[in-house]
LUMMI-108237 format. One line per field, with one value per atom (N, C-alpha, C): atom name; x, z, y. Coordinates in steps of 0.001 Angstrom, whole numbers. Layout:
# residues N
filum: CA:...
x: X:...
z: Z:...
y: Y:...
# end
This chain:
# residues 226
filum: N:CA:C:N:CA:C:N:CA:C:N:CA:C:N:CA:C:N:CA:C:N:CA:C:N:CA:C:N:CA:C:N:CA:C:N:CA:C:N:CA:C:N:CA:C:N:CA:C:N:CA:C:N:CA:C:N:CA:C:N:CA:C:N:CA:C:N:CA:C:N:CA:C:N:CA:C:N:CA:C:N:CA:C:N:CA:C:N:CA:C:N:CA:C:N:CA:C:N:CA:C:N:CA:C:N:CA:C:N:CA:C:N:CA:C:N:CA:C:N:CA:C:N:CA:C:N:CA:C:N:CA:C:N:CA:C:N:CA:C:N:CA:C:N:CA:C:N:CA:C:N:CA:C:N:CA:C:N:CA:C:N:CA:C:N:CA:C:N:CA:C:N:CA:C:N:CA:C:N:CA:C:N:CA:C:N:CA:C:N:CA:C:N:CA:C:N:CA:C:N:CA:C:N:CA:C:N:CA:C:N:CA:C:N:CA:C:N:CA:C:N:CA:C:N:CA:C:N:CA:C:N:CA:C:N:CA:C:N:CA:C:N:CA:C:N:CA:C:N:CA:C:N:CA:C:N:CA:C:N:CA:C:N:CA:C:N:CA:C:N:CA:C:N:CA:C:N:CA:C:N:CA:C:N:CA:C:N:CA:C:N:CA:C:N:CA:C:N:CA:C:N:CA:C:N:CA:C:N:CA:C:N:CA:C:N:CA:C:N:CA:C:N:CA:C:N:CA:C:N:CA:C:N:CA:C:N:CA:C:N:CA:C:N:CA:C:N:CA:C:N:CA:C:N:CA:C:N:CA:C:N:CA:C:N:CA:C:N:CA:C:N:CA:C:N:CA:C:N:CA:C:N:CA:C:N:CA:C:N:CA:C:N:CA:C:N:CA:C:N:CA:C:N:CA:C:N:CA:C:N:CA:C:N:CA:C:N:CA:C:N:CA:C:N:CA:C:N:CA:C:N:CA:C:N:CA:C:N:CA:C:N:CA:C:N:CA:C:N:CA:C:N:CA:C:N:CA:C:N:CA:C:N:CA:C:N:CA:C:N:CA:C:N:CA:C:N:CA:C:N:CA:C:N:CA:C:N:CA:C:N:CA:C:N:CA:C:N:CA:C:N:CA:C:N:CA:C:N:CA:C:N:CA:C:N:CA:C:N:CA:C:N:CA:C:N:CA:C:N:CA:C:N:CA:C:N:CA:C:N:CA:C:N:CA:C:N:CA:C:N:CA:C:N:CA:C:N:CA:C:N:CA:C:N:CA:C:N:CA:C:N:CA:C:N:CA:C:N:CA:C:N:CA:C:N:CA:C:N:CA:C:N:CA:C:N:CA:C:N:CA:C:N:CA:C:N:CA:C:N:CA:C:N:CA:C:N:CA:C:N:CA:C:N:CA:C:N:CA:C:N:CA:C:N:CA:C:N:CA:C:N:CA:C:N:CA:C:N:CA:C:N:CA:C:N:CA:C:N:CA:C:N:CA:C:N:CA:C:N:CA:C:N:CA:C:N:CA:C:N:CA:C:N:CA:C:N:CA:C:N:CA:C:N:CA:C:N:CA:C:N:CA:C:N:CA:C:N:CA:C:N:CA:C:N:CA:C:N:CA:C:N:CA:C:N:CA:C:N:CA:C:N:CA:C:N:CA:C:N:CA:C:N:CA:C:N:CA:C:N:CA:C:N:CA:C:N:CA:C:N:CA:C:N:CA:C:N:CA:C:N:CA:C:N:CA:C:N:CA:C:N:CA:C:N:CA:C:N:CA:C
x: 2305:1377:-57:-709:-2270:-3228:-4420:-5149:-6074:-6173:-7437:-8754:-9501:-10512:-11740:-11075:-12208:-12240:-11311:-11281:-11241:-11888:-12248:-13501:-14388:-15967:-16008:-15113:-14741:-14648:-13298:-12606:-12878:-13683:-14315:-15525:-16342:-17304:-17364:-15767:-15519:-14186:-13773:-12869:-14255:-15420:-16769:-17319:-17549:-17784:-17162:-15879:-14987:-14585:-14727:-14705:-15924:-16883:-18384:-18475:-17783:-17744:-17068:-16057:-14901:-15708:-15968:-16642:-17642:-18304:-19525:-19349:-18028:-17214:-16623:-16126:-15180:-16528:-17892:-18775:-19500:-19906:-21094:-20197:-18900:-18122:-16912:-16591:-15774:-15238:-15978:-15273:-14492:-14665:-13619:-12677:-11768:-10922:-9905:-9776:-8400:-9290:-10702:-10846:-11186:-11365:-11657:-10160:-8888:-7961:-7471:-8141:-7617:-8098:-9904:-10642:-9917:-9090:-8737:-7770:-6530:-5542:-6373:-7046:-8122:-8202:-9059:-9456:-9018:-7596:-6243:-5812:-5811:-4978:-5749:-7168:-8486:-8285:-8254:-8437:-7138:-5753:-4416:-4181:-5025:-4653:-5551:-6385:-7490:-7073:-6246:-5464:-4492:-3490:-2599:-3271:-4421:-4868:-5365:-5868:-6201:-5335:-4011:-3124:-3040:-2370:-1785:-738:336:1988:2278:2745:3157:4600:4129:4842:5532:6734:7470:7249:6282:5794:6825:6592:8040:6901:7024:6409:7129:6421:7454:6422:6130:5028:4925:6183:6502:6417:6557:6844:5164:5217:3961:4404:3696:3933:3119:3870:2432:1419:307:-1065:-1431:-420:-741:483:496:1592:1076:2207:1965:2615:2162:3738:3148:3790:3139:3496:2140:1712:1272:1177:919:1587:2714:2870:3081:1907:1591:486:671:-145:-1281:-2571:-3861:-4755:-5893:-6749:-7762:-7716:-8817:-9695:-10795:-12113:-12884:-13107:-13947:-13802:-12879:-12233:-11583:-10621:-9780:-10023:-10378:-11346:-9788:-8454:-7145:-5949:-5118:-4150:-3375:-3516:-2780:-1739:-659:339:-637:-918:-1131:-564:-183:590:-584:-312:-1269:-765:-1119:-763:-1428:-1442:-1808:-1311:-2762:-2450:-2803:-2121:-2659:-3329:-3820:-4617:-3303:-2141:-1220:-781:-1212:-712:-1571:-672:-1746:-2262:-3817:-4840:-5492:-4641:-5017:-4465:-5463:-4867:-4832:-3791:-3063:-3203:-3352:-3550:-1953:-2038:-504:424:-671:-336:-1228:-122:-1389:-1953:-3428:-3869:-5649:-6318:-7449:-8459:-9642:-10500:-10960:-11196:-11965:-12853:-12644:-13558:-13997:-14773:-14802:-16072:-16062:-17616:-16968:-18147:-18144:-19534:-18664:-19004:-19077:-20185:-20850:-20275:-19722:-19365:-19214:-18699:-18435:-17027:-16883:-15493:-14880:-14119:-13243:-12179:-11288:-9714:-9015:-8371:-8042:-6900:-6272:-5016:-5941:-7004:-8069:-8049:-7546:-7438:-9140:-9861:-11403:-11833:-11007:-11177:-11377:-10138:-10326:-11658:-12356:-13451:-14779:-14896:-16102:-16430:-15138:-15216:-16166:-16072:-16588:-15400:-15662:-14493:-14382:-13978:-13739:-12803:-13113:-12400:-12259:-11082:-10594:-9748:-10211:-9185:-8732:-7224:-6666:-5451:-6023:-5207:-4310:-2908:-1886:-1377:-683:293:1140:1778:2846:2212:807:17:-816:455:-874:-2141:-3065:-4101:-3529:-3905:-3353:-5203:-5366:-6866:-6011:-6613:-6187:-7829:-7853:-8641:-8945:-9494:-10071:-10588:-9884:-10600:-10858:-12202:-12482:-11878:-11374:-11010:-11806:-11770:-12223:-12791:-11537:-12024:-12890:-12372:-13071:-14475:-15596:-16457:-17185:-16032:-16337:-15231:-15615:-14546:-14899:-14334:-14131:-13302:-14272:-13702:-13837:-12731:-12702:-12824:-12678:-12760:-13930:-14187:-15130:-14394:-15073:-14815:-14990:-14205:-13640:-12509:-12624:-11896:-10269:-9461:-8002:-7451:-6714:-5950:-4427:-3881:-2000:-1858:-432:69:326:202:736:-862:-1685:-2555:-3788:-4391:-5428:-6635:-6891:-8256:-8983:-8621:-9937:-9356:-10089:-9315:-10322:-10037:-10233:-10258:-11186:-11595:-10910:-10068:-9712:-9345:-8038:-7788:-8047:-7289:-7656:-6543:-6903:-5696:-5926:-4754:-5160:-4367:-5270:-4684:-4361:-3102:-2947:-2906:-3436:-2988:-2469:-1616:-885:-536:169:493:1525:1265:2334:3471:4090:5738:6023:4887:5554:6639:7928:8910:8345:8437:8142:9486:8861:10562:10464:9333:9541:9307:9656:9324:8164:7638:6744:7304:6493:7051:7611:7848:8477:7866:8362:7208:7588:6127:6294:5291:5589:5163:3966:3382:2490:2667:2742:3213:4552:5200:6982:7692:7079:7925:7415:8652:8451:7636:6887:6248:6490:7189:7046:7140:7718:8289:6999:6478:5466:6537:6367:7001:5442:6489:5489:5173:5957:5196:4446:3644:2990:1299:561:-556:-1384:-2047:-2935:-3671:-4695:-5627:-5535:-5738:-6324:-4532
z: 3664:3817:3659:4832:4624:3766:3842:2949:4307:4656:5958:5425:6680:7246:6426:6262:5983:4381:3857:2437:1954:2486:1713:1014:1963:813:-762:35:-1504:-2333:-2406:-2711:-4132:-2848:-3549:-4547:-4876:-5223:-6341:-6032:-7118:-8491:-7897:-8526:-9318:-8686:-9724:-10432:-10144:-11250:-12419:-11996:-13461:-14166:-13529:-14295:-15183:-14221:-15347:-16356:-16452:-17615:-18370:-17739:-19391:-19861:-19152:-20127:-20832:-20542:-21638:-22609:-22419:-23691:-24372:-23709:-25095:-25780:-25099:-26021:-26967:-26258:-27415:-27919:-27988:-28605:-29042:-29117:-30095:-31263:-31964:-33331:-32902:-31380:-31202:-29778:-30469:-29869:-28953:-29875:-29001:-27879:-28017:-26958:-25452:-25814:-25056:-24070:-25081:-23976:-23559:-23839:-22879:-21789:-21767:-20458:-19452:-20489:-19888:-18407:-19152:-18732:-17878:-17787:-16583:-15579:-16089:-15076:-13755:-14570:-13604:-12751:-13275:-12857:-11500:-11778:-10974:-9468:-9448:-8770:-7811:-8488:-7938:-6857:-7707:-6516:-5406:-5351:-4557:-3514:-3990:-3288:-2293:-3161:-2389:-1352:-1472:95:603:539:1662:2829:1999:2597:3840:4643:5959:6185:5615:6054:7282:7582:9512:9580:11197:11320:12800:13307:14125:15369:16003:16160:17539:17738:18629:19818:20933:21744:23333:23524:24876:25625:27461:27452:27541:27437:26933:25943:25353:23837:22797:21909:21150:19824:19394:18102:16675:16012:14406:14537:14260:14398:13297:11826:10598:10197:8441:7569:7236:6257:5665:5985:5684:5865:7151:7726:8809:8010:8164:7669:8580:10020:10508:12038:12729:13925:14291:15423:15830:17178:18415:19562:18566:19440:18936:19737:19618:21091:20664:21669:21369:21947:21217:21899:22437:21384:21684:23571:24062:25319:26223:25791:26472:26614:26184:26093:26573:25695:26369:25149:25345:24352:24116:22834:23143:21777:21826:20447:19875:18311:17346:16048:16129:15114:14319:13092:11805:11024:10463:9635:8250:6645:5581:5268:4992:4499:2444:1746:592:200:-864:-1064:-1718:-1698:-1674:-431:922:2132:2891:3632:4418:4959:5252:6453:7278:8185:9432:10367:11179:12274:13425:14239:15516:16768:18175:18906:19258:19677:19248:21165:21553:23157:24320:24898:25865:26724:27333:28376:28532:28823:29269:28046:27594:26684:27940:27855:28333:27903:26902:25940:24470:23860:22393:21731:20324:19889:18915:17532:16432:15645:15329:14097:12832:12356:11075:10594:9057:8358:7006:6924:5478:5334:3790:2870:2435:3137:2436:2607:1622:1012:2748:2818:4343:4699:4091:4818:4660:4518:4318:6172:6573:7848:8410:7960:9105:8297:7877:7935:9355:10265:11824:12668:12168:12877:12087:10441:9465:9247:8848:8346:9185:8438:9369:9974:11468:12146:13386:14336:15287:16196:17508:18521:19768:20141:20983:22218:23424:24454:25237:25408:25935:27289:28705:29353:29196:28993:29054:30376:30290:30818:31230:30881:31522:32313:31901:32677:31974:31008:30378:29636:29031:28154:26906:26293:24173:23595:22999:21730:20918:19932:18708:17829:16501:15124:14413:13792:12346:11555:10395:9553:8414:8137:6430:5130:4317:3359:2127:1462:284:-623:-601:-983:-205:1111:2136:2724:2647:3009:3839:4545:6110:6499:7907:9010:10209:10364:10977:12532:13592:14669:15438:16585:17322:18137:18854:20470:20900:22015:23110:24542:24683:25987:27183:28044:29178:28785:27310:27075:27824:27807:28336:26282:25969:24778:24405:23802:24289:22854:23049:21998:20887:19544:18405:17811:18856:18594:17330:16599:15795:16334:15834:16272:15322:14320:12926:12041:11012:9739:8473:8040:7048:5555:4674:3234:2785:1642:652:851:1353:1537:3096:3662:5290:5980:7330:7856:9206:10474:11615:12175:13780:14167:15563:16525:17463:18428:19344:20367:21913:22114:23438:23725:25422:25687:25400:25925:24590:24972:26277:26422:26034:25482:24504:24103:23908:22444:21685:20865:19248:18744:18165:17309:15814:15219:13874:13146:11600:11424:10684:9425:8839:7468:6823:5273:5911:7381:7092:6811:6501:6469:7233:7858:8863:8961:9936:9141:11132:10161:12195:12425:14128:14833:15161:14313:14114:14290:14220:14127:15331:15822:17579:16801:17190:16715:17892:19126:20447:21571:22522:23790:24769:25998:26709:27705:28866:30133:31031:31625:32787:33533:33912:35352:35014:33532:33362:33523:34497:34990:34157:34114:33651:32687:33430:32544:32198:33645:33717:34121
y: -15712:-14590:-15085:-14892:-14642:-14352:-14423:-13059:-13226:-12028:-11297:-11248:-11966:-12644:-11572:-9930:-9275:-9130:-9541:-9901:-11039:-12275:-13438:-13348:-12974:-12895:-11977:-10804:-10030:-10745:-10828:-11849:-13009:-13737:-14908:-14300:-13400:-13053:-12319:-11608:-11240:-11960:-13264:-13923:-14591:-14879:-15483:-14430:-13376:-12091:-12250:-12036:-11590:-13228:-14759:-15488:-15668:-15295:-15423:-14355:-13250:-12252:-12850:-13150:-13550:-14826:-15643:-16894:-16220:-15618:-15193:-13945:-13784:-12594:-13713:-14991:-15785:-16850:-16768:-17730:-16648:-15772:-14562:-13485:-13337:-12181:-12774:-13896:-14651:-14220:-13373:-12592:-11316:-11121:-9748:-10478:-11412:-12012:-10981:-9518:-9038:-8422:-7530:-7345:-7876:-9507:-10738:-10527:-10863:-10772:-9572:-8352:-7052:-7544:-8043:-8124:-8692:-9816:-10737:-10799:-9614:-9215:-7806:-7404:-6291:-6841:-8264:-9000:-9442:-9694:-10389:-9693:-8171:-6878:-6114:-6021:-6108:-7023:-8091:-9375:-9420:-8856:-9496:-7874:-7137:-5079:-5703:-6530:-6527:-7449:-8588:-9721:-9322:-8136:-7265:-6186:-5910:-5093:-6258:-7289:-7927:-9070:-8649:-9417:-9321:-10548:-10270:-11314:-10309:-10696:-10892:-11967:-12557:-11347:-10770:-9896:-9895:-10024:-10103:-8976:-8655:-7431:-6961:-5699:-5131:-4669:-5473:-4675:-3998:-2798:-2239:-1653:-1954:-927:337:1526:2324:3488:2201:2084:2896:3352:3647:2805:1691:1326:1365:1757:2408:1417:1809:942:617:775:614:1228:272:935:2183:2681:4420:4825:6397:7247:8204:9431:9780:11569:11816:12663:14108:13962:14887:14596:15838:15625:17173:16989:18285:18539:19245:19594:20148:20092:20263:19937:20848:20602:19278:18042:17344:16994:17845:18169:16788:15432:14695:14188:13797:13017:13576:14137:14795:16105:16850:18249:18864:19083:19725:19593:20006:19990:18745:17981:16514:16414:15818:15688:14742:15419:14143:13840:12285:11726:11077:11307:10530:10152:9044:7925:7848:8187:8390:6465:5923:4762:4656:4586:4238:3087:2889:1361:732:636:-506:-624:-150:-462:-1440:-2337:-3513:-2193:-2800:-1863:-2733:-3365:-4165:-3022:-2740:-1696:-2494:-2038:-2924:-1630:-2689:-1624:-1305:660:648:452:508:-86:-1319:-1771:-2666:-1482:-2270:-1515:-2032:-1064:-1254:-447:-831:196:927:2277:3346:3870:4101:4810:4343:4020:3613:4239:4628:5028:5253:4962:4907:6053:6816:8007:7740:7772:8342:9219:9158:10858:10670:11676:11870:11498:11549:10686:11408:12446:13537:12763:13244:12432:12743:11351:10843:11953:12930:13589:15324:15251:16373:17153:18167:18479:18381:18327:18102:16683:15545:14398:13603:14108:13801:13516:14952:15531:15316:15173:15114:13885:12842:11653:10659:9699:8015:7427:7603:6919:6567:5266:5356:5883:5712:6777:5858:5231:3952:4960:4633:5399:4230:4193:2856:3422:2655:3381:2210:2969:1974:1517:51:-676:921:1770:2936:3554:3893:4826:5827:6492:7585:6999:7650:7460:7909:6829:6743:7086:7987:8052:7833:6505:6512:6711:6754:7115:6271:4831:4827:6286:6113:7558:7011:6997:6385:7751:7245:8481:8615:8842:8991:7726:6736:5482:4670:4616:3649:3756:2727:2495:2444:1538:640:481:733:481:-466:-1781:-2786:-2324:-2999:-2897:-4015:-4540:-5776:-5426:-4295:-3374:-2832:-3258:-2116:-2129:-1113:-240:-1629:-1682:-2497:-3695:-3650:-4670:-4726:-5767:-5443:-6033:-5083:-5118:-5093:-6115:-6286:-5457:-5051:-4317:-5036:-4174:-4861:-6361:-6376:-7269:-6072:-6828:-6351:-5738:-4374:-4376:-3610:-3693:-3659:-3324:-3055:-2987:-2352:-694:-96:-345:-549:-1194:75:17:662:2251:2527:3771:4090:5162:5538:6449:6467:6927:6866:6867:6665:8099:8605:9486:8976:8962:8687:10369:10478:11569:10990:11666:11273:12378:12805:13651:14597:15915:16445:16563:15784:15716:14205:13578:12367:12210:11577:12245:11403:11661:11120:10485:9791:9275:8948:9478:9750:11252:11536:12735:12483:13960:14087:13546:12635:11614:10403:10211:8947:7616:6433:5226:4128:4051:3199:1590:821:-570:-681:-1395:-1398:-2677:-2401:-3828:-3672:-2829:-2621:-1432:-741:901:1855:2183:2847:4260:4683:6144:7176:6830:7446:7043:7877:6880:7870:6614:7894:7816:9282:9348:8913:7417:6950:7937:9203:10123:11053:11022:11905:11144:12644:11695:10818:9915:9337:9660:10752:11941:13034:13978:15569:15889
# end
């Protein structure tokens, strides 16, 4: 296993933080030995949660062009038709993805195809499964015509914890499935919309791994766009 590219500087900056505290708690506070090794054991505890989100486990990834695959771990938290105004200005199924901060947050694109559309929103940090998180939050908005044919919008959504949101995509790019294209700091969630005779193939609570888990089959004869 890895540790990702967007958590090395952390990382490193803060493995020198917390060694330069504890050295200068065990030279100038030496007479309060036990609270030296609580820090101690903080420190570790601090450093190793921080190690575990920045991981990146090698992953066998499942691809179909068909196929819709989770664009991130988590559980899936919302599946439901809903009008979406930004692109599609029409009724589209959307599946969402609740990532916690013990879940990798490398987001993967969840189909090959072409960028169409991309733009990045400014917002606010309401808790990521918050229903006008979609629409309030900080987040990007990726439209990918697929390899089958239809058009996939998927979501970065910053939540409550998260900061910044990392992106590898713009608009004309050509993007293969299951490949990376950014990755959410601490907490998030992604929303995919597709058309609404999609089938789906998961429910609401289930957990799913990205790169790996079918979320939905598209029907090639449904048009493109309009």
């Amino acid at each position: 296993m890895k540790i990702h590219k967007e958590g090395r500087r952390i990382l490193f900056f803060t493995l020198l933080a917390l060694l330069a505290v504890n050295l200068l708690l065990y030279r100038y506070n030496a007479q309060n030995d036990g609270f030296n090794k609580v820090f101690a054991v903080i420190s570790v505890i601090v450093f190793l949660t921080l190690l575990q989100f920045f991981r990146s486990p090698a992953r066998r990834l499942l691809t179909h062009e068909d196929h819709i695959i989770s664009p991130v771990d988590g559980k899936v938290v919302v599946i439901e038709d809903v009008h979406e105004p930004e692109y599609f200005d029409d009724v589209r199924k959307q599946i969402s993805i609740f990532m916690s901060p013990i879940n990798v947050h490398i987001t993967r694109n969840p189909v090959s195809g072409i960028v169409r559309y991309f733009k990045y929103h400014p917002g606010n940090y309401l808790v990521a499964w918050h229903p006008k998180s979609s629409t309030k939050n900080e987040r990007t908005t990726v439209v990918v015509e697929s390899e089958a044919g239809p058009f996939v919008l998927f979501r970065q959504i910053a939540g409550a914890m998260a900061r910044r949101i990392v992106w590898y995509v713009n608009e004309g790019d050509e993007v293969s499935q299951g490949e990376e294209f950014g990755f959410i700091k601490f907490g998030s969630r992604v929303d995919i919309f597709v058309p609404v005779d999609t089938e789906v193939k998961v429910q609401i609570g289930e957990k799913v791994k990205g790169g790996q888990s079918i979320i939905a089959q598209l029907k090639t004869d449904t048009p493109s766009i309009f």
